[in-house]
Every structure is written in C-alpha cells, then in structure tokens.
C-alpha positions as CSV (number, residue, x, y, z in Angstrom):
1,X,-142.2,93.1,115.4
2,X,-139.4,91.0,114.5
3,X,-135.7,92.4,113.8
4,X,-136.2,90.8,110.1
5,X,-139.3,92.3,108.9
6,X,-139.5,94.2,105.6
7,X,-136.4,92.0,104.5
8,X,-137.2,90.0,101.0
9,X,-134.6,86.9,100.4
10,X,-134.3,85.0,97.1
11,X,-133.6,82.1,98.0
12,X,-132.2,79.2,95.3
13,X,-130.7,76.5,98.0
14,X,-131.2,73.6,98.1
15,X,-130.0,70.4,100.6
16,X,-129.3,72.0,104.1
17,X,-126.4,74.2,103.4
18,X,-127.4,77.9,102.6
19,X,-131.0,76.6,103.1
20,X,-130.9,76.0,106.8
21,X,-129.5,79.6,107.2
22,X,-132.7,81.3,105.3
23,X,-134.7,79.3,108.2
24,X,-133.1,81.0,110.7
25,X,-133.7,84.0,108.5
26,X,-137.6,83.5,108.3
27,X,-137.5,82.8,111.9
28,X,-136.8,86.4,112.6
29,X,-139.1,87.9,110.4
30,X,-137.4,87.6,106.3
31,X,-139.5,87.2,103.8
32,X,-137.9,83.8,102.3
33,X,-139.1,83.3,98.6
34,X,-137.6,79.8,97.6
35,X,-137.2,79.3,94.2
36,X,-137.4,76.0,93.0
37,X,-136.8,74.4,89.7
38,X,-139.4,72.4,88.0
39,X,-140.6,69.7,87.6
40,X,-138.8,68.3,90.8
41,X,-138.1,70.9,93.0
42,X,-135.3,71.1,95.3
43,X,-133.8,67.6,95.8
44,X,-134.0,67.2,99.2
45,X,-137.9,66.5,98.5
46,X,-136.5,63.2,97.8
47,X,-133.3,63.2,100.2
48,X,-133.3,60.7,103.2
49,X,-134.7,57.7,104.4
50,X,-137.4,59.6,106.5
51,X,-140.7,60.4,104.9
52,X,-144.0,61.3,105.7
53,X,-146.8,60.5,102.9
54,X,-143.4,60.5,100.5
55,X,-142.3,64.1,102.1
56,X,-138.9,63.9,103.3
57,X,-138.5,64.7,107.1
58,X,-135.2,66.5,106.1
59,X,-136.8,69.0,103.5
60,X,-139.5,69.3,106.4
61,X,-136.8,70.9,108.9
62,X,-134.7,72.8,106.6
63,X,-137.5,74.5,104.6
64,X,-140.1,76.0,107.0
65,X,-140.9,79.6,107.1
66,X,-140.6,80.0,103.5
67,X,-142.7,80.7,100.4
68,X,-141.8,78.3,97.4
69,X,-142.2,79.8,93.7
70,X,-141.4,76.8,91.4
71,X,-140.2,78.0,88.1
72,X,-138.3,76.1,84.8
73,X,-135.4,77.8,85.1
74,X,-134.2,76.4,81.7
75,X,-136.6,79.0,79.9
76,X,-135.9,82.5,79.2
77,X,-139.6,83.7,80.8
78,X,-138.6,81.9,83.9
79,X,-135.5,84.2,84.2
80,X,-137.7,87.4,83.4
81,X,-139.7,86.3,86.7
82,X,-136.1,86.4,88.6
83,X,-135.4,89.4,87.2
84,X,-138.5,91.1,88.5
85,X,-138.2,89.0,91.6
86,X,-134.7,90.3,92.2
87,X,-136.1,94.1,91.9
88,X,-138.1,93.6,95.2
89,X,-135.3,91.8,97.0
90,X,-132.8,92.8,99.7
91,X,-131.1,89.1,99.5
92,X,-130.1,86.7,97.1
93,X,-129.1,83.4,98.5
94,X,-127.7,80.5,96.3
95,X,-125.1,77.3,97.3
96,X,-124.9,76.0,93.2
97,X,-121.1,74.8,92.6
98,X,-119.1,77.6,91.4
99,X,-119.9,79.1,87.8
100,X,-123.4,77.3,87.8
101,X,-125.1,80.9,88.4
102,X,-123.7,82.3,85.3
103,X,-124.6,79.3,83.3
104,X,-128.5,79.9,84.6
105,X,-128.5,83.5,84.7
106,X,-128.2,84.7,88.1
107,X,-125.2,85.7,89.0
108,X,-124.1,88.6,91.5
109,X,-123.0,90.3,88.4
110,X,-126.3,89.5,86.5
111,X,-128.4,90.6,89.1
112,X,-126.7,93.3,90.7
113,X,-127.2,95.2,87.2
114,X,-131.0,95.1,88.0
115,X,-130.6,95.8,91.9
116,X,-127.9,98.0,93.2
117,X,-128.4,97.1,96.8
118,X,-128.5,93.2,96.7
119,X,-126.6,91.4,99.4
120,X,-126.1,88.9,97.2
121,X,-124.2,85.2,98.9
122,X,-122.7,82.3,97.5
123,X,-122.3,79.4,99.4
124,X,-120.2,76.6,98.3
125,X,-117.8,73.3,99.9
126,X,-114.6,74.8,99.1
127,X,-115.1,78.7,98.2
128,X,-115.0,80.3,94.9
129,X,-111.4,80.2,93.8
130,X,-108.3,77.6,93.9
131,X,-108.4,74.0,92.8
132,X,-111.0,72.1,94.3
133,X,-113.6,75.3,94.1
134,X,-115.2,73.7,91.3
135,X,-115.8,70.2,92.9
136,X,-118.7,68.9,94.3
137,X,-118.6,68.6,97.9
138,X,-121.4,67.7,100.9
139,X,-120.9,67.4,104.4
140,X,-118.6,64.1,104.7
141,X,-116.3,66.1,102.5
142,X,-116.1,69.2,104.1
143,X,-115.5,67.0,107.4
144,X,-113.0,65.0,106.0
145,X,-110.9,68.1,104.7
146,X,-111.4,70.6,107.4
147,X,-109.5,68.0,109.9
148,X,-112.3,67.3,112.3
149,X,-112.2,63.6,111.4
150,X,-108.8,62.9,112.3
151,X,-109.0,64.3,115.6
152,X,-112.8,62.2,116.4
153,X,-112.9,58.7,117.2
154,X,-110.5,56.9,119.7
155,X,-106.8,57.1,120.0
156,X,-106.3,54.0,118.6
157,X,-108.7,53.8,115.9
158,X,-110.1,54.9,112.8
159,X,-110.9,58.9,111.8
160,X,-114.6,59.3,112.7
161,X,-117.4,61.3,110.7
162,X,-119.0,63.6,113.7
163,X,-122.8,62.1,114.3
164,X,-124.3,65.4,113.0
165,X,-124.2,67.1,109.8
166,X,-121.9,70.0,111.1
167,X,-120.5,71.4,108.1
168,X,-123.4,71.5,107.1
169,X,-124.8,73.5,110.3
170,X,-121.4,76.0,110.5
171,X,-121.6,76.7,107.0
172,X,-125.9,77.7,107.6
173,X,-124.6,79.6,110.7
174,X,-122.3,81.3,109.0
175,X,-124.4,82.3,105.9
176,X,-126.8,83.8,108.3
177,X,-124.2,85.9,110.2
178,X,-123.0,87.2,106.8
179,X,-126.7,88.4,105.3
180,X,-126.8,90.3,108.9
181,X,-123.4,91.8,108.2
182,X,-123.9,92.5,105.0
183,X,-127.3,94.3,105.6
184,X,-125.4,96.0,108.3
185,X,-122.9,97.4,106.3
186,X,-125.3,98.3,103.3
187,X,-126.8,100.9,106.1
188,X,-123.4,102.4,106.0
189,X,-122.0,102.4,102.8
190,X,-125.1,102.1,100.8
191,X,-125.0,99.3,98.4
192,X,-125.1,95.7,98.5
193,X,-122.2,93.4,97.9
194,X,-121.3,89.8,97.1
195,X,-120.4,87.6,99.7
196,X,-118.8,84.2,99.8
197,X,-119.3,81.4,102.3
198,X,-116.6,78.9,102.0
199,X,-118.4,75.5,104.1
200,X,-114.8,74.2,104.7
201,X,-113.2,77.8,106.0
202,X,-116.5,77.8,108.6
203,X,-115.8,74.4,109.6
204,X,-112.0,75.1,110.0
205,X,-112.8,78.1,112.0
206,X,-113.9,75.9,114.6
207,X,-110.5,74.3,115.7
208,X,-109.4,76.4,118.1
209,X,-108.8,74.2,120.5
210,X,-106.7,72.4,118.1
211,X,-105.2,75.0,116.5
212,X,-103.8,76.3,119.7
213,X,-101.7,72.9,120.5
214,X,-100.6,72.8,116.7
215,X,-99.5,76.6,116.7
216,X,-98.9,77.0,120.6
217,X,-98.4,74.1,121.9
218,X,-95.8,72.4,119.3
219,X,-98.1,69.3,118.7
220,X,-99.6,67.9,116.2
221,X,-103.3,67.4,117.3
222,X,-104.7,63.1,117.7
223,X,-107.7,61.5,118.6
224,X,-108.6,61.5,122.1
225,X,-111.6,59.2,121.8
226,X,-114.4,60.7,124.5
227,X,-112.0,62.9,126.3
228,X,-111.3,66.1,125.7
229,X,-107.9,67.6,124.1
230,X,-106.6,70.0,126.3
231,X,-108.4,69.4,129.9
232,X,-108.4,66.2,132.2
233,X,-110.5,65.0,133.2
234,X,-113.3,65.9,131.4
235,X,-114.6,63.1,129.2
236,X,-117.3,60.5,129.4
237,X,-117.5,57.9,132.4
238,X,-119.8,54.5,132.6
239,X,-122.2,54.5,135.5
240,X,-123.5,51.5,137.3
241,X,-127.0,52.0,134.6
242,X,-125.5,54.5,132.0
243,X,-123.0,57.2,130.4
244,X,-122.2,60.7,131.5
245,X,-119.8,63.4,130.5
246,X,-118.0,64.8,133.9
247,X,-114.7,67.0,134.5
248,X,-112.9,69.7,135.2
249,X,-111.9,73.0,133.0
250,X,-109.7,75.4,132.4
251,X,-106.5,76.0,134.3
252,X,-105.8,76.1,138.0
253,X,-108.9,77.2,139.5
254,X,-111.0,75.2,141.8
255,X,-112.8,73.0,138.8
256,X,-110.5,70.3,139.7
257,X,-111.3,70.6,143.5
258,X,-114.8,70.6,142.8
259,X,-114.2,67.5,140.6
260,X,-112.2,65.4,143.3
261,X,-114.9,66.4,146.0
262,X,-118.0,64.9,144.1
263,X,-116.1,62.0,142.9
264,X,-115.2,61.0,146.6
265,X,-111.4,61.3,145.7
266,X,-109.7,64.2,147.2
267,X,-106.5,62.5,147.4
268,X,-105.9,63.0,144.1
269,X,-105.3,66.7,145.1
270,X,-102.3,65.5,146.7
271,X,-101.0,63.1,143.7
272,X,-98.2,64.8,141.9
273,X,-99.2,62.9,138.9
274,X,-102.2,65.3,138.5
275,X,-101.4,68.6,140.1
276,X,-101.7,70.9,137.5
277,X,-104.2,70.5,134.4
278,X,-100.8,70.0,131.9
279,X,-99.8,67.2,134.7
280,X,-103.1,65.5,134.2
281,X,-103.1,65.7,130.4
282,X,-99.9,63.9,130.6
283,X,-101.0,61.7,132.6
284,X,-104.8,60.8,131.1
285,X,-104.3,57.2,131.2
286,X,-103.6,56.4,134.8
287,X,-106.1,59.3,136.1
288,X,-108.4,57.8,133.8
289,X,-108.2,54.1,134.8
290,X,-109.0,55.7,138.5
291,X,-111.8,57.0,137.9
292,X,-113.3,54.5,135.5
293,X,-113.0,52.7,138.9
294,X,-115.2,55.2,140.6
295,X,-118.1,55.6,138.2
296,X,-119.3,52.7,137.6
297,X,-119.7,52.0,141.4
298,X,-123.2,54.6,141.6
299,X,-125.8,55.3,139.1
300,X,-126.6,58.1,137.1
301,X,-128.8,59.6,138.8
302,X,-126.7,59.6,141.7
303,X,-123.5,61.0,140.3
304,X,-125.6,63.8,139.5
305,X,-126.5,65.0,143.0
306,X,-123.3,64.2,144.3
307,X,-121.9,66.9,141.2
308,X,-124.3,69.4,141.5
309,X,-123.7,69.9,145.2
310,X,-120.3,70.6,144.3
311,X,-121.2,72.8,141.4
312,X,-119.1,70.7,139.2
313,X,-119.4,70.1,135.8
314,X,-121.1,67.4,134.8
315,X,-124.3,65.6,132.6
316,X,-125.9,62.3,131.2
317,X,-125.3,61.3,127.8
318,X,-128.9,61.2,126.6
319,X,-130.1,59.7,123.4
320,X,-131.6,61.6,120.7
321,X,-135.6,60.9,122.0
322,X,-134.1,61.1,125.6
323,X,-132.6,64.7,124.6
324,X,-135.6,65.6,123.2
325,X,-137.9,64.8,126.1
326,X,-135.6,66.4,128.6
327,X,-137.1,68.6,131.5
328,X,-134.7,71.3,130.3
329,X,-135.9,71.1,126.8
330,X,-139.5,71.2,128.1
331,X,-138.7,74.2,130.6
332,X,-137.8,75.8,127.0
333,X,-140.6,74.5,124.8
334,X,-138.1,73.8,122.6
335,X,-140.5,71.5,120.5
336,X,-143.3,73.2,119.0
337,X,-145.9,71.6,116.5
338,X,-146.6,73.4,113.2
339,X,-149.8,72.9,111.0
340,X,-148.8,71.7,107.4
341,X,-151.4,71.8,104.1
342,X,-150.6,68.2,103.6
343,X,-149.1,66.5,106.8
344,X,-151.3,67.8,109.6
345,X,-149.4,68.7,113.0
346,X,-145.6,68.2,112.5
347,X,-142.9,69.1,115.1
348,X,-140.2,71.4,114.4
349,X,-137.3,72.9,116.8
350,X,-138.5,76.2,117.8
351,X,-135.8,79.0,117.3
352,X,-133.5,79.2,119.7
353,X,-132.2,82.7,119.8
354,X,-134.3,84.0,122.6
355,X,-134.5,88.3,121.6
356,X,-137.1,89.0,124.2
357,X,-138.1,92.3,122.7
358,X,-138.4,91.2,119.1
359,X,-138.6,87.2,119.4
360,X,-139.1,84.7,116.7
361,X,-141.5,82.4,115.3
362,X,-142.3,79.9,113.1
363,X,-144.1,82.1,110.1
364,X,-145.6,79.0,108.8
365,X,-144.3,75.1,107.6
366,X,-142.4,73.9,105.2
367,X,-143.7,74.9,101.5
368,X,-145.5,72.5,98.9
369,X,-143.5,73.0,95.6
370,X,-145.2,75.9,93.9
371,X,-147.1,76.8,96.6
372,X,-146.6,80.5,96.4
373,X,-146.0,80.9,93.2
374,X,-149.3,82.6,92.1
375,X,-149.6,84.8,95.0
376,X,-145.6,85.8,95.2
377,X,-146.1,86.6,91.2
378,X,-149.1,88.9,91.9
379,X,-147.5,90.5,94.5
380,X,-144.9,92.1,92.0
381,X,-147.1,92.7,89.3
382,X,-148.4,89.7,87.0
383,X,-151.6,90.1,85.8
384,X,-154.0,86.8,86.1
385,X,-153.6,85.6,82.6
386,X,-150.1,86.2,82.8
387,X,-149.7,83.6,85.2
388,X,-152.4,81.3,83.6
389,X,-149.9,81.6,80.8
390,X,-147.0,80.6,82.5
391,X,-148.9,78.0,84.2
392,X,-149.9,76.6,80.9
393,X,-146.8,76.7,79.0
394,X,-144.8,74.8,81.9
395,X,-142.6,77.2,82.9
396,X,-144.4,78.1,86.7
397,X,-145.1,75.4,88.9
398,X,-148.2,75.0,91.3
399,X,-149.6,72.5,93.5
400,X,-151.8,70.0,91.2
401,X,-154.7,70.5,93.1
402,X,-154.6,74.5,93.2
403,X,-154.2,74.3,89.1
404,X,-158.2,74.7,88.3
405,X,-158.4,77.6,90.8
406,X,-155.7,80.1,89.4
C-alpha cells in the first residue's frame, strides 16, 4: 500500500515546475495522467543539452511515474476527452501563465462544473493576480526577484544565480504539500477547491534567516560569499588537498567549544574578539584569516577525524559525481536504475521520504509521448474505434510504432 493510491491526477505541466511535484506525487502511489499537447509534447522533450538517443535527461528526471496521453488540445474532441478525464480525477495540476487555461478550456471554473470535488492547482512565477502575474517567468527570474541572488556570491562581487534550479524545486515542493492539503481538507469539508502556487512566494518563504536580520536585526541582508549570515564560523575552509564546510551554530552552547577543540585552537575561547557568536559575526574577517591559517595545514581526510571526535560540525565539499558516489548515499541506495521502453537501464534518485509503513517507489519511467493514451482512454470508456478515430483524425497521439496495433 502506498498513502497515494486510488488518487487520479491530471496533470498538464510542463518544464520542472508543477511537473516535478506530480513525481513526488506518483512516487507515493497517484495515478499521474500527463497530458500532453500534440504533435510535440511537453517541451522539455527538447530542453537541455543532455540527451540520450535525442531524449532529454531533464524530461527523463521530472517525468517518471507517470502515464502520458497526448492529445491536440486545439480541437474541440480533444477537450471532450478532458472532460471525461476530469470526471475520474481527484487532481488537476497545470503551471500555464495566467488566463492560458481559460483560453484552452480547462480552467478551475470549467472543470469544476464537471467535478465538484477537484483539487484543482495552478502554478505560476509570480501568482495569479498583480502586475507581473501575467509575465513569463522561469527559474533565473524567480531567483532574481525573490532576493536570493543578492545575498549569494562574495561580499565584494557580483549577485549570484544559486547552482541548482531552486525555485524551481520550492515551487514543486510546495505544489505537492498543497494537493496533500487540499485532499486533506476535501475529507472535511467535502469539496475540492482551487489552489494557487505562487513560485516566487515559495522561494521567498525561504529567507528566514534573512528576514530575521532585515526585520530583527535592523540590517539590510549582503553577500557573505561561503560563510554563513548569522553564525561564525561556519563557512567553507581550503585543506592541504581540498574544500570543506566546518563551524559552529546557534548561540552560546558548546558548538563553538567543540569547534576550537578539533581545530587545535582553544585559545580562541579566551579571545574577546570572538566570545559570543554576535562577537564573531562582527568580527568574521580576522577569525577568518586565523583559521584559513589552520586548514590548509592537514588534509581532508584528516580534518574529518579530528571533527568527528569532537562531534563538531563539519563535511567535504564533494562534487556532483563525488556526491553521488558517497558511502552515505550508498548506505541509502539513493540511486536506483529504472527500465525504460526506449533507453534500457537509466538511473533516477529514488524518493526520499522514507514512510516505513507505506514507502514509495518508482511506479515505472519516464513516459513516451502518447504512451498511455489508448489504454488511459479505454479505461474511462472509449470504445476501440473511437480511439482509432481519434488516432486517425490527429487529435490523440501514440507512439509511431504502437499505431498499427491499436
């Protein structure tokens, strides 16, 4: 059993945003139905510079799971499908700029006419409402406007773009947690309901730590390059043969002890320049030039024991194959291999919320376009030559090489 199961989701994402989050969905047991308009499909088929046989890698990790119907949503027939879809359907998913839905024919307000108890959510870069709700907007954007790039990148330098696509991610995250909740409360009140998932509200969510020294703390938040905002030390350190991220948190507990005792240095306990945590945030530069001194005199791998004797925080900054091949990420079989029609064995990241009564899985890879189409249409009713008819006249997609066997 998984906590998902007997849960139906139309899905009409496309890129990562609102599509990620129905992965995690199928992951835990949904029924994903991705609905994908002919004759392409969604775009991030072609998205990327990673491909395999001319599949892109990125379509690869945000599609999995799901069942794709592929439909010309340009012709009334295609929008009768929906419509029946939509009867059958606990979810509707969809991250079209706002106003797009009503323009195809799928709005909340469309669909809820036919289904009652849709949860029905809308995920867009800037919300439905105000002035830039009806501009486009990806992850760079989202970034730029939510103020995480002018607090990443080094004091002295240029606003970064974070190395991961984490609008993006927050705004998936997000769009998961609110199909739960709203699923939730249909149990109590009955009905479905329309959500909406602002990308650049989820991203601004997570500046707490920011937010606290703008609000709190009377300051406008900077650029602390590789150190953190509010604690010192805790940043990255060279190493005789690499890069790790070592500190201490929090307020006046032993962290900093713990931190002085693996480094070699307590007599920095006793150096009024750093006795309290707002003492060594004042102070950053000269406790930093100390212990710049310190790292690079051992290597990794020994800046590691001394740190874990002490319990103090501490870990290498590992590159993206290095992360990957970790013992921790082993320990977890993190990275599981999937069976694709076309591709062979392809890996995927495994899902990572571990339920132990009710786990996930990886229901199956990542869809050809049209893949499902005949099956999920004779699952809710279409006879065989009503799909050979819509096959025919163009408006529902299959594989080219399943055409002949309808």
């Amino acid at each position: 059993m998984q906590p998902l199961e007997g849960i139906r989701v139309l899905d009409f994402s496309r890129h990562m945003a609102g599509a990620y989050g129905t992965v995690l969905l199928s992951d835990y047991g949904a029924d994903v139905i991705k609905i994908e308009s002919l004759p392409n499909g969604d775009p991030s088929r072609n998205t990327g510079t990673a491909y395999v046989e001319d599949v892109s890698g990125l379509f690869l990790i945000w599609n999995r799971g799901k069942r794709s119907v592929a439909l010309d949503l340009r012709k009334p027939e295609a929008l009768e499908v929906i419509y029946e879809l939509a009867k059958t359907c606990d979810v509707v998913v969809e991250n079209y700029r706002p106003g797009i839905v009503d323009k195809i024919g799928v709005s909340y307000e469309q669909l809820s006419k036919i289904n009652d108890q849709l949860i029905y959510v809308s995920v867009s870069a800037f919300g439905q409402e105000g002035p830039w709700a009806g501009a486009p907007g990806t992850d760079p954007v989202v970034q730029a406007m939510s103020g995480v790039m002018s607090v990443t990148g080094e004091a002295d330098g240029e606003p970064l773009y974070v190395g991961v696509p984490i609008a993006d991610f927050t705004g998936s995250q997000v769009q998961a947690q609110a199909v739960l909740l709203g699923l939730l409360a249909r149990q109590k009140t009955g009905k479905g309901q329309k959500i909406d998932v602002s990308m650049l509200y989820a991203l601004m969510s997570s500046l707490t730590t920011r937010l606290a020294s703008y609000w709190y703390g009377g300051e406008e938040p900077t650029r602390h390059g590789n150190a953190h905002s509010v604690s010192a030390p805790y940043q990255a350190f060279e190493t005789s043969d690499g890069w790790v991220v070592a500190g201490a948190w929090g307020g006046e507990g032993d962290s900093w002890s713990r931190f002085c005792r693996a480094v070699g240095r307590t007599d920095l306990l006793e150096d009024p320049r750093f006795t309290t945590n707002v003492d060594r945030v004042r102070n950053r530069k000269d406790l930093s030039d100390i212990l710049d001194a310190e790292f690079v005199k051992k290597t990794t791998a020994e800046w590691r024991e001394l740190f874990n004797a002490e319990k103090a925080l501490f870990g290498p900054i590992l590159t993206i194959p290095q992360a990957i091949e970790q013992e921790q990420a082993k320990v977890g079989n993190l990275v599981t291999m999937v069976e694709h029609p076309q591709l062979g064995s392809i890996p995927m990241m495994r899902p990572v919320i571990d339920l132990h009564e009710t786990p996930g899985s990886i229901k199956a890879p990542p869809p050809l376009l049209g893949q499902h189409s005949v099956e999920v249409l004779g699952e809710i009713g279409y006879a065989r030559d009503e799909i050979e008819r819509l096959i025919a006249g163009g408006i529902l997609g299959v594989p080219a090489e399943t055409t002949s066997s309808v």
